[in-house]
C-alpha positions in Angstrom: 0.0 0.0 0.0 1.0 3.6 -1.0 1.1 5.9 2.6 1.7 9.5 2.7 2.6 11.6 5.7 3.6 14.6 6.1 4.2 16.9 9.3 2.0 20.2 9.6 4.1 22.6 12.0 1.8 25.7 12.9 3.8 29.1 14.4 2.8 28.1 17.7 5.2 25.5 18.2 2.8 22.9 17.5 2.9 19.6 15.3 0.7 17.3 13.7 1.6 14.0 11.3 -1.1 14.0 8.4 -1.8 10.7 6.7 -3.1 10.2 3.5 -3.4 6.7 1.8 -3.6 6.2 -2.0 -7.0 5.6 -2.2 -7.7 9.0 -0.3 -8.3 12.1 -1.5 -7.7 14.1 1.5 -4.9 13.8 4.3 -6.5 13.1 7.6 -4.9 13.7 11.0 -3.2 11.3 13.0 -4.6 10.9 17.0 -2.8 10.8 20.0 0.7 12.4 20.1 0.8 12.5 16.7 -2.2 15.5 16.9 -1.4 19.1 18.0 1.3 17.9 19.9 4.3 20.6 21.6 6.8 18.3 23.1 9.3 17.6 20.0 11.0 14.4 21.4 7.4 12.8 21.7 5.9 13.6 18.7 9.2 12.7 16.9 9.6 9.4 18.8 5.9 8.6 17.4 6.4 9.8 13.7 9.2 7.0 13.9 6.9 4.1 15.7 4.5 5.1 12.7 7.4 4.6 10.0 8.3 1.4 11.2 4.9 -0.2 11.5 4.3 0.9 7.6 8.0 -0.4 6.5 7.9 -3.9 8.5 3.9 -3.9 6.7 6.4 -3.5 3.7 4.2 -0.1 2.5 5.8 2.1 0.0 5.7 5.4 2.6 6.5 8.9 1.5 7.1 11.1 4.8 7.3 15.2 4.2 8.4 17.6 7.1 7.9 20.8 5.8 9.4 22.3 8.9 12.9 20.7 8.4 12.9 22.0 5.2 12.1 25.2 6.8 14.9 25.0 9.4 17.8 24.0 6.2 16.9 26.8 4.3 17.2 29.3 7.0 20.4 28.2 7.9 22.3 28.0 4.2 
C-alpha cells in the first residue's frame, strides 16, 4: 500500500503528522501524540513508531516535514 505523511508545523510551536493513503483524496490527521502535539521528542519518537509499523507492513511510505525543510533553508 502507498502511505503518505507529512508533518503540519503551525507558528505556535505545535505539530501534527497528516496521513493520506492512496485511495484517499484528503490527508487526515493522525490521533494521539501525533495531533497538535508541543513536546518535539514525543511527537518525533511517534512519527518513527508510525514509519516502522508501515516499512515492516512493507508499504511504500513517502514522509514530508515541511518544517525541516524550513529550518535548512534558513540556515544555508
Amino acid at each position: 500500500m502507498q502511505i503518505q505523511l507529512k508533518v503540519d508545523y503551525h507558528p505556535s510551536g505545535r505539530r501534527t503528522l497528516k496521513k493520506r493513503t492512496q485511495n484517499e483524496m484528503m490527508f487526515t490527521d493522525c490521533s494521539g501524540p501525533l495531533l497538535s502535539n508541543s513536546d518535539v521528542g514525543s511527537f518525533y519518537r511517534a512519527v518513527a513508531a508510525v514509519l516502522y509499523k508501515h516499512h515492516t507492513a512493507g508499504d511504500t511510505v513517502e514522509y514530508d516535514d515541511t518544517h525541516l525543510d524550513m529550518t535548512r533553508k534558513a540556515a544555508e
